[in-house]
N, C-alpha and C positions, 0 to 999 in steps of 0.2 A: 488459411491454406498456405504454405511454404511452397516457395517457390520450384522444389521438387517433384512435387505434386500436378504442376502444371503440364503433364504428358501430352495433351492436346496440341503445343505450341513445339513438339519433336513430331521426328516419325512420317509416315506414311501412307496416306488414306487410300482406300481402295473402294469403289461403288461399285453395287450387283446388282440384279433382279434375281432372286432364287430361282422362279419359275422358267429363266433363259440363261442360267449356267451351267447344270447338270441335272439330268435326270436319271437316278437311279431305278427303277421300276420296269422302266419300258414303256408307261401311257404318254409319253410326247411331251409330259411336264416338269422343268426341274424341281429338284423339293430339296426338304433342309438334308437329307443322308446324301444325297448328291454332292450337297455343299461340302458337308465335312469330309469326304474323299476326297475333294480337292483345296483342304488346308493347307494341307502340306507344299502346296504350289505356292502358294499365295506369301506362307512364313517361308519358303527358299527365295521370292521375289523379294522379300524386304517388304510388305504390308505391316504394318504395325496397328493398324483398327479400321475396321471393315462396315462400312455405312449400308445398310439394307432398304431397299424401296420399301413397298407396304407388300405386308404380307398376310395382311388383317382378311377373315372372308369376306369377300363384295358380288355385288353383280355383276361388276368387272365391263365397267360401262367405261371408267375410265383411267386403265390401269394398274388397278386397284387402289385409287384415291378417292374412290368412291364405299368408305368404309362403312360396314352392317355392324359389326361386331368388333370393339375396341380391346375385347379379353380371351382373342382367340386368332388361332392359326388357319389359313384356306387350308381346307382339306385334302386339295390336290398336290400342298406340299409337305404334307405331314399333319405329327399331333404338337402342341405344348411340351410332350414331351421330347420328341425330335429337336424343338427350336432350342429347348434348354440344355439338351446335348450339345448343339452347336457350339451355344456359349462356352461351354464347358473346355469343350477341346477345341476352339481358337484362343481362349486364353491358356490353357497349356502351352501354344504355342508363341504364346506371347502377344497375342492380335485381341484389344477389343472391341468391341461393336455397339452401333450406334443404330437406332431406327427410328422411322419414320413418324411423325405425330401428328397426324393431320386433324388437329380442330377447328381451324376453321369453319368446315361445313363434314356434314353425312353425307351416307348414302339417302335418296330419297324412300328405302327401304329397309331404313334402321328401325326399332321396335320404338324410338324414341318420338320420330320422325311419323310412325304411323299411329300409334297412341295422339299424337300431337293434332292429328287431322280429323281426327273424331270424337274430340272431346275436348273443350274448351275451357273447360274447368279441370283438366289433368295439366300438374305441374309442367308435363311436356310440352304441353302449347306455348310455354312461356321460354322453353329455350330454343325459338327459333322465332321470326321475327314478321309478323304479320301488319298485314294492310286490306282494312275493308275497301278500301279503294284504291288504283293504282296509284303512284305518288306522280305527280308531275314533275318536283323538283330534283329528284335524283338526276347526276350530272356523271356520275360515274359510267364505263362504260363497262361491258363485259372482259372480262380477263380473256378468252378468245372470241376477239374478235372475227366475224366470217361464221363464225360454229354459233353462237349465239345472238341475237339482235336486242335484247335489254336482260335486266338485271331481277326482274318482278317476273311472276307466272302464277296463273289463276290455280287453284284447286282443289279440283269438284267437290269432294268431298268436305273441306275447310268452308269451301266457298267465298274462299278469301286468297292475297295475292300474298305469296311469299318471297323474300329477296335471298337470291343466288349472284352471289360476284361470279362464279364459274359457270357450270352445266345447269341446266333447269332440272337436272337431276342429283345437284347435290345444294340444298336448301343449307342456306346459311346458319350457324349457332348467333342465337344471343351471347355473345360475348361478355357484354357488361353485367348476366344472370348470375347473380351469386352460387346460385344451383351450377349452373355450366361450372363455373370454377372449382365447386369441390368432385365434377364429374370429371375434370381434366389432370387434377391430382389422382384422382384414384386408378385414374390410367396410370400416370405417369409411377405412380407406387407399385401396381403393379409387376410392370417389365423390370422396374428396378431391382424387386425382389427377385425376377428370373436371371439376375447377373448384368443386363444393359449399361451401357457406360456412357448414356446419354443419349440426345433426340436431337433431330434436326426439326425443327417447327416449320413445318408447310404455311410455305406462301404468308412469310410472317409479316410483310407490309400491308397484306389484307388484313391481314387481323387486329390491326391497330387501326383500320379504317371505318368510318360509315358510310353511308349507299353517297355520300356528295363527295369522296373522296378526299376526304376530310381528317385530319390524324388528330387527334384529341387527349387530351395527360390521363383521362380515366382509361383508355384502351389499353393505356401502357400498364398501368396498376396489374394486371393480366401478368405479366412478362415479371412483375418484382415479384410478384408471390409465386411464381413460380419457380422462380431464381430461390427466393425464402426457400420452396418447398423441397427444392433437390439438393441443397446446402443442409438441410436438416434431415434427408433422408438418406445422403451419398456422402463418402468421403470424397469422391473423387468426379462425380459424375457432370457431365453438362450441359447445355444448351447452345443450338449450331443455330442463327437465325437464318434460314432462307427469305432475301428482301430482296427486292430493288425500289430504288428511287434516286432522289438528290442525295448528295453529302450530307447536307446537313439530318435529314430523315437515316439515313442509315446509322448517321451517329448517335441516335436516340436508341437504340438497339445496345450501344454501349454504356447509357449515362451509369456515369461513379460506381462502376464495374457491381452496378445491383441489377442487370438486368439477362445479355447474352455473354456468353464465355466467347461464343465466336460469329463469324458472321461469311457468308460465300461473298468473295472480293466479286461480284457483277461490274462494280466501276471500273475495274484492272481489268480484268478481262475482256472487254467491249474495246479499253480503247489498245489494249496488247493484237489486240487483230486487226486493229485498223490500222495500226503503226507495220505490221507485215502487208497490209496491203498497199501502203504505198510507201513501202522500204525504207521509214524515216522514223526516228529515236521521238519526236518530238510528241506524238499523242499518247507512248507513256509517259514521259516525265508528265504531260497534262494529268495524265491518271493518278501519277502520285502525287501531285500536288495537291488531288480535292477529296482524297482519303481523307475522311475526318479522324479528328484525335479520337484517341482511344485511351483505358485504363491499362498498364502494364502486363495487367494481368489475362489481357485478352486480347487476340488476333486474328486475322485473316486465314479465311479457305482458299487457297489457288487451285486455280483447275481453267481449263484448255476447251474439253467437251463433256457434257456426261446426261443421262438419259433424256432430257429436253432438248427445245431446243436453242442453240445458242443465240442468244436475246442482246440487239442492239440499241436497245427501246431507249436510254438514256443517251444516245449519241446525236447530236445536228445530222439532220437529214441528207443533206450533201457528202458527210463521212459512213452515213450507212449505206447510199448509191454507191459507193467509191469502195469498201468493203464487199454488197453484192458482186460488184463488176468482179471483182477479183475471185473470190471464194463459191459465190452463188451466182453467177451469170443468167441460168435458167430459171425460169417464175417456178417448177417444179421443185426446187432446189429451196424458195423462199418458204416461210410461213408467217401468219397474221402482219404482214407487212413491214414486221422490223424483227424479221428470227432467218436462222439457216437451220435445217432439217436434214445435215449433215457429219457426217466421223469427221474429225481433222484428219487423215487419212487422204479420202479423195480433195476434200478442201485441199489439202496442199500438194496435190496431183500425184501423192506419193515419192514426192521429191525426198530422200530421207536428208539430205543436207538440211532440208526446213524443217524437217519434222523435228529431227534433234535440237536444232534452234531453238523451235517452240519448247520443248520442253526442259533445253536446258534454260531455257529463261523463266519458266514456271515454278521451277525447282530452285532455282537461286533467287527468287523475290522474296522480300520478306513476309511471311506467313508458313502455315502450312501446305503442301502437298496434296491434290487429290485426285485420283486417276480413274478415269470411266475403263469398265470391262470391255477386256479386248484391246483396248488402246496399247498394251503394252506390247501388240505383235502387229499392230500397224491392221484393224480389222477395217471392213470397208461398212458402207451402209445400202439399202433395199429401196430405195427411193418410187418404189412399188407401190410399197404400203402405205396405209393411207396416214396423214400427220406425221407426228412426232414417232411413232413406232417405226419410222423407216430406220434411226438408228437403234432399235432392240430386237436386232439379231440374236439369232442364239450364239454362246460361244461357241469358238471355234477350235477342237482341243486334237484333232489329229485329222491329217491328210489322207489317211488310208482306212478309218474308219467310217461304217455308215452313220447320214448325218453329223459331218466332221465328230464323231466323237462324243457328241451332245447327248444323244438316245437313239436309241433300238430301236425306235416307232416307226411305223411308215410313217415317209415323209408328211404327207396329207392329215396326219396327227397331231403333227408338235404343235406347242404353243406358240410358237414362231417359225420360221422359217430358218434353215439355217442358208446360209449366201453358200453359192454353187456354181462354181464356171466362172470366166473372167478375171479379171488380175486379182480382186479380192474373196474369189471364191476359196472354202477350203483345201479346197486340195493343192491352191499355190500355200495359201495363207495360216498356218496352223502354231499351237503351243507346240506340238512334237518337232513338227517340222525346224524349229526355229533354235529349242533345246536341242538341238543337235548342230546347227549353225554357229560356231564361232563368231561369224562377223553379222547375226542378223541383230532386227531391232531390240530384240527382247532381250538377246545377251547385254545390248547394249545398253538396255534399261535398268538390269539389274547392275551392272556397275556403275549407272549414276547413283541408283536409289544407296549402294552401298556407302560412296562418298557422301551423298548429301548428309546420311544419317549421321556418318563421323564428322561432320561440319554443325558444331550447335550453333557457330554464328549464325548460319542462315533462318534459323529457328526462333532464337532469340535474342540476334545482336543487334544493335544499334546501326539503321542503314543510312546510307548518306547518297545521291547521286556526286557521280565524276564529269565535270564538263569534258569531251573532249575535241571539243570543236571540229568533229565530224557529224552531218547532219544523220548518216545511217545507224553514229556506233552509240549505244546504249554503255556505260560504265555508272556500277556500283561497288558499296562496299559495305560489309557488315561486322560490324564489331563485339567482342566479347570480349574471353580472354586473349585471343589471336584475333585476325582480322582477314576478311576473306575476300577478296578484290575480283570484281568477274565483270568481263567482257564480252559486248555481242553486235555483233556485222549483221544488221536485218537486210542489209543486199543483197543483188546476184553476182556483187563484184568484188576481188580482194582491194584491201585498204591498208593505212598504216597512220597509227596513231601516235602524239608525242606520249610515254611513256610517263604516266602520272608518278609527284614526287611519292606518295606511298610506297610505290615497286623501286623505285630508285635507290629510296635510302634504310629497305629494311637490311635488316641486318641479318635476316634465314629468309628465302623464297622456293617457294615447293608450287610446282604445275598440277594440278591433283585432276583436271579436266579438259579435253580442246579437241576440237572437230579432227584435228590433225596435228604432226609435227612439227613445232619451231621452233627456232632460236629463240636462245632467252633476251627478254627485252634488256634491253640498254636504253640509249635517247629515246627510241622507237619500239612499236610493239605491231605486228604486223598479223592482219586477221582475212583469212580464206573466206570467199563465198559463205554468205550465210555462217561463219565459222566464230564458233566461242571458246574463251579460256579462262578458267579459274586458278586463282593464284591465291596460297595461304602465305601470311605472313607473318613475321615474330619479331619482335623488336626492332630498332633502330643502330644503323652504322655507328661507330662509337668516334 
């Protein structure tokens, strides 16, 4: 693959739920003709590939990660045929799209799952993972904690105990099943065949695990062949690992660029909140020090928030208290005791000085881009509802239509709720409302997305941290063919820093981004509340 090819490591990601961003019909549910109406939003935004939750039909116990069917579209948001439309006309428009592959575990209602419980000599009993007796030495714990209390559950019919790292209702795949693996290709072939430009692997650190929490070289075997598989069946297509863990576990996701194309930065992110919560440069630079190496050929997902909830589970307990305090004060606000179950929105009390912070620091770290629906107009979250769905709201697309614009349904219909009344309600909060605002967030998002995209350094230059002997100001720099120097004040207080020799001695300097108006640096470079500034540079004074 030529390094042109490498599209993944440009551009612009954007995450949805179909069924909570438009509905065209009128029964309360979005679906894919929904979506494609609102293409055209998305390619004026500057989206360049569009990440889809599951859309697979389910019982919808949780989600829809709780998959029946791996060769078919819920029918409340359409047919196969709809979905393949979609593809169709977001790549016209330039956007491709990536979905969901959850094999780790089924639904407990897949045909696989239930052949499997009633016959013991069908090949299906062997792609899920049985125990005549409960195990005692399993040490892992449940993936939600509070929701579930072990990893094993009896059933009647098997009359045997099967292991679920998630829901007692999504029974774990034998992984190491030779069977399993030509069934997770033939998925993967597939959507490939409907145009998909690649998969995000649900909860990919479980999948390389056994019930002792254990990571082993044959789990990984998994991730080569499937790497094999979509290198032989895609020019172009890839694999996004959803992990957490240590450094060094996340970098096995990368080894000798034969396994993930990319990976969601969780380490970056965990300590980029903790460093806003107590106004100090110091727990990123921690974060970018314990990024493991990587192949050139592959990169980091940045993101801020998006449909889960934000997971502090890799930080010292002392910096997840000191985070809470700040972002989640109320136990309502927490979940499984190391998550927030909030928009950054209310998290940052809707201060847009921080909001833009956050996100001009998102946008300028080295990786890719990737922006939760809604986020780009400041939407709020439902703290109502129960879990993680308090941030999947429906979108929110105009202030003066019923159900912001969402659907026609009576309200007591939709599949979500749309937020109503209050600072985050729609009718302050709307895409209309905002396209028509010169100074709101969303103009304001679309002229970063516009820079960022004409900055390939950011993408794929060469980063370096800048000391600048200020405990609040974060400085880096990314090199290509230019070099992109950017600056960020995580305080409530204006500062002023000495002017790195970079800016000093280039020979062209151009301000391309800044919370506000200044002078141009000389000795000193002078940064407002919460306030950043990007600077391209060209050569050296002669």
């Amino acid at each position: 693959m030529q390094e042109k090819d490498h599209w993944y490591k440009a551009g612009v990601w954007y995450a949805l739920d179909v069924e909570t961003f438009q509905d065209s019909d009128g029964d309360g549910v979005g679906d894919f003709q929904g979506l494609i109406s609102r293409l055209d939003y998305l390619a004026t935004l500057g989206v360049t590939c569009i990440w889809l939750l599951p859309f697979y039909p389910s019982p919808g116990l949780d989600n829809g990660y709780d998959v029946m069917d791996y060769y078919d579209v819920d029918k409340r948001l359409g047919s196969l045929g709809d979905f393949t439309a979609f593809v169709r006309e977001a790549k016209e428009r330039g956007m491709r799209v990536l979905i969901d592959l959850v094999v780790n575990h089924t639904s407990h209602e897949h045909p696989w799952f239930q052949e499997a419980r009633k016959d013991k000599t069908s090949k299906y009993y062997n792609y899920y993972i049985w125990r005549k007796e409960k195990p005692e030495d399993s040490h892992a714990e449940p993936m939600f904690g509070g929701e579930e209390d072990d990893i094993w559950s009896y059933d009647e019919v098997a009359q045997e105990y099967y292991l679920h790292r998630f829901y007692s209702h999504q029974p774990d795949l034998e992984i190491t099943n030779p069977d399993v693996h030509k069934e997770i290709f033939n998925i993967m072939g597939f959507w490939l065949a409907l145009g998909v430009s690649g998969f995000r692997v649900d909860a990919a650190h479980i999948l390389v695990q056994d019930d002792n929490n254990e990571s082993r070289d044959h789990f990984y075997e998994l991730l080569e062949d499937m790497r094999s598989y979509i290198n032989t069946h895609s020019q172009d297509a890839i694999l996004l690992a959803e992990a957490t863990g240590p450094p060094e576990m996340i970098g096995n996701f990368f080894k000798d660029d034969s396994r993930m194309h990319m990976a969601f930065n969780f380490l970056m992110n965990q300590h980029l909140f903790h460093a806003m919560a107590i106004q100090e440069a110091e727990p990123l630079k921690k974060g970018f020090a314990l990024l493991p190496d990587k192949p050139e050929t592959c990169t980091w997902l940045n993101f801020l928030r998006h449909h889960d909830e934000l997971t502090l589970v890799d930080l010292d307990r002392k910096y997840i208290e000191e985070t809470f305090a700040a972002f989640a004060p109320e136990k309502d606000m927490q979940i499984f005791g190391h998550g927030i179950r909030r928009r950054l929105a209310p998290m940052l009390g809707n201060n847009r000085q921080r909001l833009e912070l956050c996100y001009s620091l998102m946008f300028s770290l080295p990786g890719t881009p990737l922006i939760q629906y809604g986020a780009e107009i400041g939407m709020g979250d439902d703290l109502s509802l129960p879990g993680r769905v308090s941030v999947r709201t429906a979108m929110q697309w105009s202030s003066c239509s019923r159900n912001g614009g969402f659907s026609t349904a009576p309200a007591d219909k939709l599949v979500r709720p749309v937020i109503s009344g209050g600072e985050y309600g729609f009718e302050k909060i709307s895409v209309l409302e905002q396209q028509n605002d010169s100074s709101s967030l969303l103009d304001w998002m679309e002229r970063m997305i516009r820079i960022r995209r004409q900055c390939h350094e950011l993408g794929r230059g060469n980063w370096e941290l800048i000391e600048t002997g200020h405990k609040a100001v974060l400085a880096h720099s990314c090199t290509l063919q230019h070099t992109m120097v950017i600056f960020h004040n995580l305080s409530d207080k204006s500062c002023s820093v000495a002017a790195p020799a970079l800016l000093k001695e280039a020979a062209e300097m151009s301000e391309y981004l800044s919370d506000q108006s200044y002078s141009r640096p000389e000795a000193t470079l002078e940064l407002g509340p919460y306030g950043y500034r990007w600077f391209r540079i060209v050569g050296e004074k002669k």
